[in-house]
N, CA, C and O atoms as a GROMACS GRO file, in nm:
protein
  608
    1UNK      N    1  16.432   2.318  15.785
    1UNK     CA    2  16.406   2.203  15.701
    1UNK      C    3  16.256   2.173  15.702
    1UNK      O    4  16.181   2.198  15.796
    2UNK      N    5  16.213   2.107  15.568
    2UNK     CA    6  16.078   2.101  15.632
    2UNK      C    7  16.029   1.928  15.576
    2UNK      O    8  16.060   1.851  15.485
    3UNK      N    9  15.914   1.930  15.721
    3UNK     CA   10  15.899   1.779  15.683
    3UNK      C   11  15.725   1.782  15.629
    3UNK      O   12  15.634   1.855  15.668
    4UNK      N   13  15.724   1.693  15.544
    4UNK     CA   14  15.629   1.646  15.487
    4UNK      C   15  15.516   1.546  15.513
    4UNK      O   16  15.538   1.425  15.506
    5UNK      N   17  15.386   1.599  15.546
    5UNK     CA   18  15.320   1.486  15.593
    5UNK      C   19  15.197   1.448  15.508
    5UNK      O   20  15.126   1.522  15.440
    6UNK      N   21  15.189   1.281  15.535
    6UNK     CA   22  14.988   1.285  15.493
    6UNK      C   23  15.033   1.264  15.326
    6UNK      O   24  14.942   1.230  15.251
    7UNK      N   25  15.153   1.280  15.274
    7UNK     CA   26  15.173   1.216  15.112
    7UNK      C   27  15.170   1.122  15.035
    7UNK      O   28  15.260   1.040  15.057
    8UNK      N   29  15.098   1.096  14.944
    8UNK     CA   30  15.161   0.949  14.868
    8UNK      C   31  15.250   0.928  14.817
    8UNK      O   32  15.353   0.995  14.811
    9UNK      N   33  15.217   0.794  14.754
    9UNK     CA   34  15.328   0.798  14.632
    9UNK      C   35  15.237   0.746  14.478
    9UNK      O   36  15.162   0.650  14.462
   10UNK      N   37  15.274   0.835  14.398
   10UNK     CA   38  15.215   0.805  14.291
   10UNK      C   39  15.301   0.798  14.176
   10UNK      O   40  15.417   0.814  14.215
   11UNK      N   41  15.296   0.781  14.047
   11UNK     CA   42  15.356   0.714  13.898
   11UNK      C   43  15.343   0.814  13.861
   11UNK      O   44  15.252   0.894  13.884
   12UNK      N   45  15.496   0.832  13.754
   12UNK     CA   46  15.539   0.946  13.669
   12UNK      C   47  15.462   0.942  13.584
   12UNK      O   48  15.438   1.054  13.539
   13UNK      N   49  15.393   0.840  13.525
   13UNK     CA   50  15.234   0.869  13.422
   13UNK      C   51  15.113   0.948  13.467
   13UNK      O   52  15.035   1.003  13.389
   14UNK      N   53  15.101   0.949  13.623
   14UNK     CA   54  14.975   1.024  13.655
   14UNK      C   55  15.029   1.171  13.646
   14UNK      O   56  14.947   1.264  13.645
   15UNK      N   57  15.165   1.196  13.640
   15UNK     CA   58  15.230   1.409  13.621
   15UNK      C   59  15.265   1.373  13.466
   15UNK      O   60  15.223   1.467  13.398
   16UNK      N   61  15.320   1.282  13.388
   16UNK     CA   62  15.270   1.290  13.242
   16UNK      C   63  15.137   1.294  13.158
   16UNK      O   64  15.127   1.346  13.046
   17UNK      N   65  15.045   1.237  13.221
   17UNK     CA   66  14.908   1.265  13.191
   17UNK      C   67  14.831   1.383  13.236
   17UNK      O   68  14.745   1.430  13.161
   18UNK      N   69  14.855   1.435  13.354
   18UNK     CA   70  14.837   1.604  13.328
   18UNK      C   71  14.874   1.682  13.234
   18UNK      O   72  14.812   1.747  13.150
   19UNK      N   73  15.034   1.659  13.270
   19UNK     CA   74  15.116   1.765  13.177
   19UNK      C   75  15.075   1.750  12.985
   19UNK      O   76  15.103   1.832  12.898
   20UNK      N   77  15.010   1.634  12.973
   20UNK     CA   78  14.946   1.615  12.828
   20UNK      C   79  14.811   1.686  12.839
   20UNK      O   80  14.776   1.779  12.766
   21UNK      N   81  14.744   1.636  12.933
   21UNK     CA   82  14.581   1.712  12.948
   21UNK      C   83  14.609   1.856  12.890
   21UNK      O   84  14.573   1.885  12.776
   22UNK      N   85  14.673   1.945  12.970
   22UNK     CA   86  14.715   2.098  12.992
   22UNK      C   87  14.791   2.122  12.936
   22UNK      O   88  14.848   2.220  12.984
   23UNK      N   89  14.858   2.071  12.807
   23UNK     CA   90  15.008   2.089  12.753
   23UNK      C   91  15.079   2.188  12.769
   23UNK      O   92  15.095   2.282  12.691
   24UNK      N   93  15.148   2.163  12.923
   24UNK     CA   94  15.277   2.182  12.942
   24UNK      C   95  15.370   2.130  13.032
   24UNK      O   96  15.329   2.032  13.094
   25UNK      N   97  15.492   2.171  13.059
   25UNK     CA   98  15.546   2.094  13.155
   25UNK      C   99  15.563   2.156  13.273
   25UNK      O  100  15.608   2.271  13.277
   26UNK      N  101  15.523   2.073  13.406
   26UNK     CA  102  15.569   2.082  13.516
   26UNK      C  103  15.714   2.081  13.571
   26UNK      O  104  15.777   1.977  13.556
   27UNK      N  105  15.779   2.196  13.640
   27UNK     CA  106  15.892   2.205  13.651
   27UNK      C  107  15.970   2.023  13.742
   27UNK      O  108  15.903   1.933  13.794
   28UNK      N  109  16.094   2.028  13.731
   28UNK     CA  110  16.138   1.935  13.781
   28UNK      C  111  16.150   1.930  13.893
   28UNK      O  112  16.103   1.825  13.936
   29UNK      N  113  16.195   2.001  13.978
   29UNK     CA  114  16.202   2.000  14.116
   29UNK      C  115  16.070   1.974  14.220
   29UNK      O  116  16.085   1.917  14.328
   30UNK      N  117  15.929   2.027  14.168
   30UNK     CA  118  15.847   1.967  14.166
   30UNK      C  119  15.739   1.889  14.138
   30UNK      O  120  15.624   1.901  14.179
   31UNK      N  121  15.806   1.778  14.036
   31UNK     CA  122  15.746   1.694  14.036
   31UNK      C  123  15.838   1.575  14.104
   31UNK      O  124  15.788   1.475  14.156
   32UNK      N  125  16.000   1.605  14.092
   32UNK     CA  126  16.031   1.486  14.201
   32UNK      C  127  15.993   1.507  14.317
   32UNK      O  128  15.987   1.404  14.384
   33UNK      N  129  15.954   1.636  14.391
   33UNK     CA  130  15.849   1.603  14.506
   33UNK      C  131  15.761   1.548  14.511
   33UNK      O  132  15.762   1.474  14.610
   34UNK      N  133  15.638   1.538  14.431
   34UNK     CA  134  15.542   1.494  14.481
   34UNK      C  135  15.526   1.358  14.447
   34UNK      O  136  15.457   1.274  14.506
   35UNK      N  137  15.619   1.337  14.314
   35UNK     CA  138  15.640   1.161  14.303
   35UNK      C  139  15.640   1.088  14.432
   35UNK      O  140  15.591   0.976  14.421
   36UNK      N  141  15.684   1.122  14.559
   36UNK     CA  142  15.637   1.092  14.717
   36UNK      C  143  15.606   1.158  14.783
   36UNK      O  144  15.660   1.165  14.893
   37UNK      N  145  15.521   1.224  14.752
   37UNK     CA  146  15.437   1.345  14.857
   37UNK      C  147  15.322   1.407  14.815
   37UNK      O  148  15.265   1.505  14.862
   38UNK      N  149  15.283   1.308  14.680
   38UNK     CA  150  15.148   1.368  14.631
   38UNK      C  151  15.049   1.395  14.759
   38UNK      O  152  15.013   1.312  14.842
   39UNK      N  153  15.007   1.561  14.753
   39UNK     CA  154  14.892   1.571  14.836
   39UNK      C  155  14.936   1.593  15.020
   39UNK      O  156  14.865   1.601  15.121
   40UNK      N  157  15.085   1.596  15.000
   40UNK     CA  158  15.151   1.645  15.126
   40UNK      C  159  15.121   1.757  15.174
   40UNK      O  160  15.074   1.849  15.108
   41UNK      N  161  15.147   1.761  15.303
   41UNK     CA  162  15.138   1.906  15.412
   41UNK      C  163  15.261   1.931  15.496
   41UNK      O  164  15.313   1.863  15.584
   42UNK      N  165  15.300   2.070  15.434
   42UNK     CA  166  15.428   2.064  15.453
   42UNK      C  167  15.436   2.123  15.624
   42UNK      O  168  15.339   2.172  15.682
   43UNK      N  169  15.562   2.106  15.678
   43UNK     CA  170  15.569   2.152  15.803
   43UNK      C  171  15.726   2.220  15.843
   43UNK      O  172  15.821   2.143  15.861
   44UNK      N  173  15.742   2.355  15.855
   44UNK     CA  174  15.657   2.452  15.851
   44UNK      C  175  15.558   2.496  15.708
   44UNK      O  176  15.565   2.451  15.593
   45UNK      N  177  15.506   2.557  15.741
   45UNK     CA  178  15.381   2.616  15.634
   45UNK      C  179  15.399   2.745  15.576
   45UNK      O  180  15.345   2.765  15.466
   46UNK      N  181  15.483   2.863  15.645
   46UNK     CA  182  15.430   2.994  15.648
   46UNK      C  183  15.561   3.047  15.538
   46UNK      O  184  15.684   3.054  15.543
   47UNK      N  185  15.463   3.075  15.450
   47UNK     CA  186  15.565   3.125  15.336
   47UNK      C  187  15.560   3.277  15.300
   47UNK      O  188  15.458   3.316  15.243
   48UNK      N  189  15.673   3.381  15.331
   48UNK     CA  190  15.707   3.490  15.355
   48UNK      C  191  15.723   3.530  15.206
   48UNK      O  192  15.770   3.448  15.127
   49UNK      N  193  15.679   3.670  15.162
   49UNK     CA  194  15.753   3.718  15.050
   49UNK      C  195  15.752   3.854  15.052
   49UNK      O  196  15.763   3.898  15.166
   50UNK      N  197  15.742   3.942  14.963
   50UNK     CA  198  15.768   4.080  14.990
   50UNK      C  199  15.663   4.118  14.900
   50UNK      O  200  15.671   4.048  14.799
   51UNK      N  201  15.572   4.197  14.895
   51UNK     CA  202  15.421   4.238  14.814
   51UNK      C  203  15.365   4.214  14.946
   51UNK      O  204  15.405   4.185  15.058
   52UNK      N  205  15.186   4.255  14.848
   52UNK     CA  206  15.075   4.291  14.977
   52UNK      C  207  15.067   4.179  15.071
   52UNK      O  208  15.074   4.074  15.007
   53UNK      N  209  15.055   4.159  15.202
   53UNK     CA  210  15.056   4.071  15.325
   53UNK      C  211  15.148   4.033  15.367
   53UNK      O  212  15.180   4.058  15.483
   54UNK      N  213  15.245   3.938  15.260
   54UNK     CA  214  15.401   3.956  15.313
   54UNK      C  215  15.387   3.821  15.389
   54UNK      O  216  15.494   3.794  15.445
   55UNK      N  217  15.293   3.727  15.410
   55UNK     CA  218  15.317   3.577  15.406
   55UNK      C  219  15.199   3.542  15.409
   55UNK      O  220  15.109   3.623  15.431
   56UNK      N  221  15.171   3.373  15.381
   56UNK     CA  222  15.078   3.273  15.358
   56UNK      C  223  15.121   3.180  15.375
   56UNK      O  224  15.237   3.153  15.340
   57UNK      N  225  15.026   3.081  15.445
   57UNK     CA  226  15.071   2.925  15.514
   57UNK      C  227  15.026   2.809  15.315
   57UNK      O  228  14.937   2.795  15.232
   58UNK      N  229  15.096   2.787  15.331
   58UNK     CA  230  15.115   2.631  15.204
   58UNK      C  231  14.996   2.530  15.297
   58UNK      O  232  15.073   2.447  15.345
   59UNK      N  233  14.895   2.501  15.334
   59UNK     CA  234  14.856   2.425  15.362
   59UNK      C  235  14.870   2.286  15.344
   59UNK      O  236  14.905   2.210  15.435
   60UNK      N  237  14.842   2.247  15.217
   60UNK     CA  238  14.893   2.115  15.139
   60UNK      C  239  14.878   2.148  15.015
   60UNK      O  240  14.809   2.235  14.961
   61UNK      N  241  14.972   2.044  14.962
   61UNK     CA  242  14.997   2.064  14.765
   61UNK      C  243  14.886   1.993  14.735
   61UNK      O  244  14.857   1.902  14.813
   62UNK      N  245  14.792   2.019  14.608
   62UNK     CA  246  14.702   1.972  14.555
   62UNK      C  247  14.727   1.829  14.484
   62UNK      O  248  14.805   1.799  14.394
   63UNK      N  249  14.635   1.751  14.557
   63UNK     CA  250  14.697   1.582  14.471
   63UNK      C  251  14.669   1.549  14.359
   63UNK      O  252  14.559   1.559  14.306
   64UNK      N  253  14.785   1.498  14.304
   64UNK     CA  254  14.672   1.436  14.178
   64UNK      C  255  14.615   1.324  14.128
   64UNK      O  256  14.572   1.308  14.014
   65UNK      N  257  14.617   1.219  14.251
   65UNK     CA  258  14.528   1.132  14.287
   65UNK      C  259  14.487   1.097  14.405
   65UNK      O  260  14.561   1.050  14.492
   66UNK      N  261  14.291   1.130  14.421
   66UNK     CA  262  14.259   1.184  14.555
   66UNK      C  263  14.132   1.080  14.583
   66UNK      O  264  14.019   1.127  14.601
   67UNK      N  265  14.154   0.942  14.584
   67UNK     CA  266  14.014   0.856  14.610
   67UNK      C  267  13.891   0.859  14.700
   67UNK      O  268  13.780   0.806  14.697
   68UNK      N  269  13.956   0.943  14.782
   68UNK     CA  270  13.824   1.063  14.873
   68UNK      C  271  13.761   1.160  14.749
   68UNK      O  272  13.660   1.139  14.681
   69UNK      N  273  13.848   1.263  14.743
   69UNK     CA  274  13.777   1.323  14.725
   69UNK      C  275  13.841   1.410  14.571
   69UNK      O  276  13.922   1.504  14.569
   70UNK      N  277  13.767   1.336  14.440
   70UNK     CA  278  13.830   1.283  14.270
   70UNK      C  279  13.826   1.445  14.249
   70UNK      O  280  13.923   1.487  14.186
   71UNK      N  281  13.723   1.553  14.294
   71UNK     CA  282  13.744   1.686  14.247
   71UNK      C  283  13.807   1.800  14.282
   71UNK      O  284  13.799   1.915  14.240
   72UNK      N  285  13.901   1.724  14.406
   72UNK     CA  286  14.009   1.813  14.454
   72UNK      C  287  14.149   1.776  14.366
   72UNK      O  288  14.264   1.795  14.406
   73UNK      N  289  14.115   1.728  14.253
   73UNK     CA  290  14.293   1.700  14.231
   73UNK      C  291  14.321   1.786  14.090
   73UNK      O  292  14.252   1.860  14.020
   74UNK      N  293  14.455   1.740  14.087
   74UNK     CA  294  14.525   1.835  13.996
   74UNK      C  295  14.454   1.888  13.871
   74UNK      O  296  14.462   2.007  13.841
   75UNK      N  297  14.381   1.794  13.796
   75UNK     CA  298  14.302   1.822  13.702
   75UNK      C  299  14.209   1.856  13.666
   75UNK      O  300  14.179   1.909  13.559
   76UNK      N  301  14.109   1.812  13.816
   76UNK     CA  302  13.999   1.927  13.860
   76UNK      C  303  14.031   2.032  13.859
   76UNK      O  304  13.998   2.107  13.768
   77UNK      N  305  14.094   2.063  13.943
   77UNK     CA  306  14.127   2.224  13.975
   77UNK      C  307  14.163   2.280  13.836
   77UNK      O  308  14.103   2.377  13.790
   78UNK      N  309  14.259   2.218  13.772
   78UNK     CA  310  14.274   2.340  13.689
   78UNK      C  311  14.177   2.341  13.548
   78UNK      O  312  14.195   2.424  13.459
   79UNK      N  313  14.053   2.216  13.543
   79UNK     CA  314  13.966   2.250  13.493
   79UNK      C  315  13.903   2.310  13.503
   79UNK      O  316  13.881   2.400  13.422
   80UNK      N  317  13.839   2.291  13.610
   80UNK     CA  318  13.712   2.403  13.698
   80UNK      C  319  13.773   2.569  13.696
   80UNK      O  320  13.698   2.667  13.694
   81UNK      N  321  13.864   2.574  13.695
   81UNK     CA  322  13.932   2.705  13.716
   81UNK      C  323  13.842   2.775  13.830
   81UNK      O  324  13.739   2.838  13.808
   82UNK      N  325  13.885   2.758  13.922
   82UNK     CA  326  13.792   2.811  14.078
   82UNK      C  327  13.892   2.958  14.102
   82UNK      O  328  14.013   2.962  14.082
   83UNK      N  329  13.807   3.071  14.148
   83UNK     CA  330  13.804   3.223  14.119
   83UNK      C  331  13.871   3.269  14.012
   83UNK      O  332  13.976   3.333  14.004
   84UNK      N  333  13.763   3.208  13.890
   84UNK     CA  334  13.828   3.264  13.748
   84UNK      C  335  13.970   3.251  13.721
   84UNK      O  336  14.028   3.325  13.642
   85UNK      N  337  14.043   3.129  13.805
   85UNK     CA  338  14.206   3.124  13.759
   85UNK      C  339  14.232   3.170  13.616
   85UNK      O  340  14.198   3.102  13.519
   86UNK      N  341  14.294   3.287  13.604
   86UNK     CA  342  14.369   3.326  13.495
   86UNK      C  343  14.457   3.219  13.403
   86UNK      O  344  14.504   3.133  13.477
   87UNK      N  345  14.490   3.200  13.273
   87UNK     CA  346  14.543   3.177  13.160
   87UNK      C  347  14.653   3.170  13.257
   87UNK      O  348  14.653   3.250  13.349
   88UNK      N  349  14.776   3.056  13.244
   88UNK     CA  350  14.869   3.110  13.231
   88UNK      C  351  14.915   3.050  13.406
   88UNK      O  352  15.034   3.047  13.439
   89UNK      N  353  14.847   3.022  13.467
   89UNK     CA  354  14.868   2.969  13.574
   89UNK      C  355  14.817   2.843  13.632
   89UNK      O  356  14.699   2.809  13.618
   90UNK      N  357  14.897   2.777  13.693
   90UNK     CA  358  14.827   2.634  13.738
   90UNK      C  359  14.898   2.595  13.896
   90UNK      O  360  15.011   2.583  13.942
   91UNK      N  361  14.788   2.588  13.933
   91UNK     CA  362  14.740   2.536  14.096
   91UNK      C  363  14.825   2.441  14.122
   91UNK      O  364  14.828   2.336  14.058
   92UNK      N  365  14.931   2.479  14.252
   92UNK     CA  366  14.996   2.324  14.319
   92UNK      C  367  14.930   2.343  14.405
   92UNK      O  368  14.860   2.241  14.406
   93UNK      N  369  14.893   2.410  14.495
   93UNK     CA  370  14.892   2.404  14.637
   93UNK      C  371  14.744   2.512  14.670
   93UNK      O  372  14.690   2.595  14.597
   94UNK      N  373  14.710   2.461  14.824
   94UNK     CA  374  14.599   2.516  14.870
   94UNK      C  375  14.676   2.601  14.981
   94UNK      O  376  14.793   2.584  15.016
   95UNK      N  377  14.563   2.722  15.042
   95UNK     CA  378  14.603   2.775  15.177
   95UNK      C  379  14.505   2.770  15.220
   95UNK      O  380  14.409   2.775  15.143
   96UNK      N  381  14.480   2.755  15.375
   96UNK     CA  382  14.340   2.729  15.419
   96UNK      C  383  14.257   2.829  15.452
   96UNK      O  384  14.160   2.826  15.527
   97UNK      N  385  14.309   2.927  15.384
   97UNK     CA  386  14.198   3.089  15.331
   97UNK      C  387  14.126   3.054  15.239
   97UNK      O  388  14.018   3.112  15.253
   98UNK      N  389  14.126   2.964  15.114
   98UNK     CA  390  14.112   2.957  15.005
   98UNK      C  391  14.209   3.011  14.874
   98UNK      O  392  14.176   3.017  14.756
   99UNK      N  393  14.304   3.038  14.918
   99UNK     CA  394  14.398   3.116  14.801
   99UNK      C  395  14.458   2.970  14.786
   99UNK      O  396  14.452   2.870  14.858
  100UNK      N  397  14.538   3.006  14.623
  100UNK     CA  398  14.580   2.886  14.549
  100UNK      C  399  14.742   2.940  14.510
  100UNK      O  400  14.779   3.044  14.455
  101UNK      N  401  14.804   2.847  14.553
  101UNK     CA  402  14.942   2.876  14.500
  101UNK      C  403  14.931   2.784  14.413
  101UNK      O  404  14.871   2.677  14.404
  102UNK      N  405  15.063   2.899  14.290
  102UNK     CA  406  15.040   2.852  14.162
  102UNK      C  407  15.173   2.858  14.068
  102UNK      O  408  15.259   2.943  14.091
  103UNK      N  409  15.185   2.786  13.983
  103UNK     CA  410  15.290   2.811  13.868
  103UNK      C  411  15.232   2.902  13.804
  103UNK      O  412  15.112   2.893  13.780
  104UNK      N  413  15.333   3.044  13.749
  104UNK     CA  414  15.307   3.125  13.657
  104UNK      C  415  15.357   3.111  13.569
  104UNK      O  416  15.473   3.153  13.561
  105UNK      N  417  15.297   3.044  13.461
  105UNK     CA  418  15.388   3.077  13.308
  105UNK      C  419  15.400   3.203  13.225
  105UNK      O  420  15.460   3.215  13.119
  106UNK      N  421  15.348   3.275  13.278
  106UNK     CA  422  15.352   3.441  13.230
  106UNK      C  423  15.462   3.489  13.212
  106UNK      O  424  15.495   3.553  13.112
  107UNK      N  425  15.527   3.462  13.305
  107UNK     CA  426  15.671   3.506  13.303
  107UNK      C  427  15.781   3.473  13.190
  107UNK      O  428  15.895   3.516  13.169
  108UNK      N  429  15.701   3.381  13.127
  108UNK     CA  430  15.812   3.361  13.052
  108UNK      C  431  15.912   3.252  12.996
  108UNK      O  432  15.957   3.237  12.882
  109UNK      N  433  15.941   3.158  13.155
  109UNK     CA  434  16.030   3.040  13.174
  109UNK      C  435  15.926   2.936  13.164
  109UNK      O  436  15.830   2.932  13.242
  110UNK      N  437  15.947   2.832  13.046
  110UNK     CA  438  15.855   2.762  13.058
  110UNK      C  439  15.872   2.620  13.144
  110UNK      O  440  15.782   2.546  13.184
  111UNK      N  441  16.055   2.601  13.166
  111UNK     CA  442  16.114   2.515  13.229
  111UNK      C  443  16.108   2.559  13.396
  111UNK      O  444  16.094   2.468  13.477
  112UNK      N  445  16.118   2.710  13.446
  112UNK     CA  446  16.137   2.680  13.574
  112UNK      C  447  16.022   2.831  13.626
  112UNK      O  448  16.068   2.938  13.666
  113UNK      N  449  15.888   2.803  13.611
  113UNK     CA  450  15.750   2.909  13.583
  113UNK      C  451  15.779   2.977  13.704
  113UNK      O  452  15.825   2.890  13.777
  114UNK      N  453  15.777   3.105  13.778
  114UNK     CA  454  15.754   3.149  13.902
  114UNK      C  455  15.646   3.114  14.008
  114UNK      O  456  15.531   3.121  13.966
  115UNK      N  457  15.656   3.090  14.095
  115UNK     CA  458  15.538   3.072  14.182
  115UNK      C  459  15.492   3.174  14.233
  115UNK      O  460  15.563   3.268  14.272
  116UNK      N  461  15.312   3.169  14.242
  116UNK     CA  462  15.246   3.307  14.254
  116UNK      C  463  15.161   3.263  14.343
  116UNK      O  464  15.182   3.147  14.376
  117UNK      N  465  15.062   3.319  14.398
  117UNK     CA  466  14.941   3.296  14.468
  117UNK      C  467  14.838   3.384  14.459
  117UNK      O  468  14.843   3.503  14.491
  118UNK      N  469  14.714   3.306  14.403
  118UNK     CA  470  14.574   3.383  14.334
  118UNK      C  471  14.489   3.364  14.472
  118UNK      O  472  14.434   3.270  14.529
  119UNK      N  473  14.511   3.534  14.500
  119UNK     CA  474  14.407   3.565  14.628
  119UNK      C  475  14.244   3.547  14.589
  119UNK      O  476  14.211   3.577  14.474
  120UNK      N  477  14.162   3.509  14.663
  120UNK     CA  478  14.042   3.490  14.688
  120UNK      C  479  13.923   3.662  14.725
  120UNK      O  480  13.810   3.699  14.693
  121UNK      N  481  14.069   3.731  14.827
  121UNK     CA  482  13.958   3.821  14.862
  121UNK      C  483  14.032   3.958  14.825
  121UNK      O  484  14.069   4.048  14.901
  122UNK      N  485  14.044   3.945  14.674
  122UNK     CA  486  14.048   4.074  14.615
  122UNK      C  487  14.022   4.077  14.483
  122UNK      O  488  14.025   3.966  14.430
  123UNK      N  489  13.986   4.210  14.380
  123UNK     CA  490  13.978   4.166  14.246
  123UNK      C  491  14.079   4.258  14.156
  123UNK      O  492  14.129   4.364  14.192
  124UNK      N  493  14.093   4.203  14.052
  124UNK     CA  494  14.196   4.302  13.965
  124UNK      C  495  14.355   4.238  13.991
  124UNK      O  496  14.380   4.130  14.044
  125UNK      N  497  14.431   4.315  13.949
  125UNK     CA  498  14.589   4.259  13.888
  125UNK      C  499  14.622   4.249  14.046
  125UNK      O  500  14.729   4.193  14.070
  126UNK      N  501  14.563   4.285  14.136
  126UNK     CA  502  14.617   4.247  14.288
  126UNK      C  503  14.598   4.095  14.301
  126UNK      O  504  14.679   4.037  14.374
  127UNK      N  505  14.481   4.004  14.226
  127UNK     CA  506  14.465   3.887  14.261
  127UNK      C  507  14.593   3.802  14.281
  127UNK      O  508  14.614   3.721  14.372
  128UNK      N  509  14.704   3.849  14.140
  128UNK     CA  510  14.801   3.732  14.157
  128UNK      C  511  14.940   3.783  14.198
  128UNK      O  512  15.016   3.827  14.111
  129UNK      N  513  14.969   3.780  14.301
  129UNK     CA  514  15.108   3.791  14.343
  129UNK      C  515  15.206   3.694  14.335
  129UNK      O  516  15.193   3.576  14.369
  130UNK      N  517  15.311   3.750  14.285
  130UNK     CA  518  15.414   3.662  14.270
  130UNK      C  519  15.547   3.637  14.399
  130UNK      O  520  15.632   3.720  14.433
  131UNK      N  521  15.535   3.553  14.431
  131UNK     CA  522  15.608   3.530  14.560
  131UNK      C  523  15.704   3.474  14.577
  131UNK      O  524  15.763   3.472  14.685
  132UNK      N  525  15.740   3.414  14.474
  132UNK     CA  526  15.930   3.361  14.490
  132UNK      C  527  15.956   3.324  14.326
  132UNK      O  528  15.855   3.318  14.256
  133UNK      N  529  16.063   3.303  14.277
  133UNK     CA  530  16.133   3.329  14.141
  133UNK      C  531  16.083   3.205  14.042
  133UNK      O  532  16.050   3.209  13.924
  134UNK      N  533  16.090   3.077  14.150
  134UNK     CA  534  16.051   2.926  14.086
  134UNK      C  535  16.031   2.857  14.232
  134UNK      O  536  16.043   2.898  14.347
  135UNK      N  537  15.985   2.703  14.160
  135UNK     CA  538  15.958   2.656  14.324
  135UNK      C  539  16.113   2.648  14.410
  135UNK      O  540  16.153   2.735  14.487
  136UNK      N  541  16.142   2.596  14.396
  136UNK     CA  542  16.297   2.608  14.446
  136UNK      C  543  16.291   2.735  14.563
  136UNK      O  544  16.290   2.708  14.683
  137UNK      N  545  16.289   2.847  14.524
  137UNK     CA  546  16.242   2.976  14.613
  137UNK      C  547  16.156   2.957  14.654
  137UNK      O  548  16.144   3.025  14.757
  138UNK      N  549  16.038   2.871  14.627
  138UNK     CA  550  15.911   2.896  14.710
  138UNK      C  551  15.960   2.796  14.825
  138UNK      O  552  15.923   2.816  14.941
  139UNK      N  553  16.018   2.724  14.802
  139UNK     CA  554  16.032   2.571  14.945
  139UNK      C  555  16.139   2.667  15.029
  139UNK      O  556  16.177   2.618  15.136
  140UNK      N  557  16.174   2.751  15.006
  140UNK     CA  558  16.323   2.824  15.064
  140UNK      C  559  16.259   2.907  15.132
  140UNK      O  560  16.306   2.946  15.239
  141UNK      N  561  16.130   2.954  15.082
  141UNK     CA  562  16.056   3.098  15.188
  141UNK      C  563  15.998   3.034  15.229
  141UNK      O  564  15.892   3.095  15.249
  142UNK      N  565  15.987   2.901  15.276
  142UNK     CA  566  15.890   2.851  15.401
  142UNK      C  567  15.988   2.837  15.531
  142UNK      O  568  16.096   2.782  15.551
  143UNK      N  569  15.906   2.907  15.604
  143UNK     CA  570  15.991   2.954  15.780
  143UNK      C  571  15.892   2.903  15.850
  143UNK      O  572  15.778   2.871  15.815
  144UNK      N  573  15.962   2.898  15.980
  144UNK     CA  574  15.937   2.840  16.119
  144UNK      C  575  15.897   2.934  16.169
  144UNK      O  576  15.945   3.034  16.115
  145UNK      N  577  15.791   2.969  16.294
  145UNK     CA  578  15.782   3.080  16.361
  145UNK      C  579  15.850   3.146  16.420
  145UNK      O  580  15.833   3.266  16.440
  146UNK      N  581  15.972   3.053  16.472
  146UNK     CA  582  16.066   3.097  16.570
  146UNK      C  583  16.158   3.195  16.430
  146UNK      O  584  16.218   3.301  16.451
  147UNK      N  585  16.147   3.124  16.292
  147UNK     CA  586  16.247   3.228  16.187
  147UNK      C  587  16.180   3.361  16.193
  147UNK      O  588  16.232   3.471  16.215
  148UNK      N  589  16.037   3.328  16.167
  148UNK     CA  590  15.985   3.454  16.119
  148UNK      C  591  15.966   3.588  16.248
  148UNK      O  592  15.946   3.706  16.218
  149UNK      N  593  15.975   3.544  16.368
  149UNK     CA  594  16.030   3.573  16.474
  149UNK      C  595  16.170   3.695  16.471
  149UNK      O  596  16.192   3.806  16.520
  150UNK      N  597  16.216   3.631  16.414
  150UNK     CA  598  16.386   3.648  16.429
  150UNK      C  599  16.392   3.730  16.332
  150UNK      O  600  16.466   3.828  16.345
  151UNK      N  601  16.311   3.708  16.200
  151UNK     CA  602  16.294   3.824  16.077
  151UNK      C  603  16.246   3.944  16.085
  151UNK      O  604  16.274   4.032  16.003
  152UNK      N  605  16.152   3.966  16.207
  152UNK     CA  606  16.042   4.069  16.242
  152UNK      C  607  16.138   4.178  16.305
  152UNK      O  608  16.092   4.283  16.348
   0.00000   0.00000   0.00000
């Protein structure tokens, strides 16, 4: 199970006013997360998948209202597009490598996008790996050490 720390709570107008900025929609499952957990850190962290490395820690989901610090949030990021973020993808979450987990709309589903993660220290079609089907799968491949333990 995993618990959530360090989140707010913020208004279904501040994930409707993105989703207008960027026109499109954010899947459902997470945005009723972060409606109380904007900017959470999840616990466990370490999210397993099958491609190159084969896991990455979720550090925290990217907020999208951050009164520290206004150019870490949802709309920064996916303005700035930080390591050339590709078309087609948008930033929930940080890892504290610098890689960005992300919704892929490439795929296709515009209701339930795959989650991917745009590596930092590589270039070419290796940058974006896709690591679980939708978020739903991505909250499901986050393990405990003692799991990933037991997986090895």
């Amino acid at each position: 199970m995993i618990s959530w720390q360090d989140g707010k709570t913020i208004g279904v107008t501040d994930i409707e006013d993105f989703e207008h900025h960027c026109g499109l929609r954010l899947p459902r499952p997470y945005t009723d997360l972060v409606l109380s957990r904007d900017g959470a850190r999840p616990d466990p962290a370490a999210v397993l998948f099958e491609g190159p490395g084969g896991e990455v820690n979720l550090d925290r989901l990217i907020p999208f209202i951050d009164k520290d610090d206004p150019t870490g949030t949802m709309l920064r990021t996916c303005d700035r597009k930080p390591y050339g973020l590709p078309e087609l993808l948008v930033p929930l979450g940080l890892e504290a490598g610098g890689c960005l987990f992300c919704f892929r709309y490439a795929d296709g589903d515009e209701e339930e996008p795959s989650a991917a993660v745009l590596r930092n220290d590589t270039d070419g079609d290796e940058r974006v790996v896709r690591i679980a089907e939708d978020f739903p799968a991505l909250l499901g491949a986050i393990r405990t050490l003692a799991d990933r333990k037991r997986a090895a």
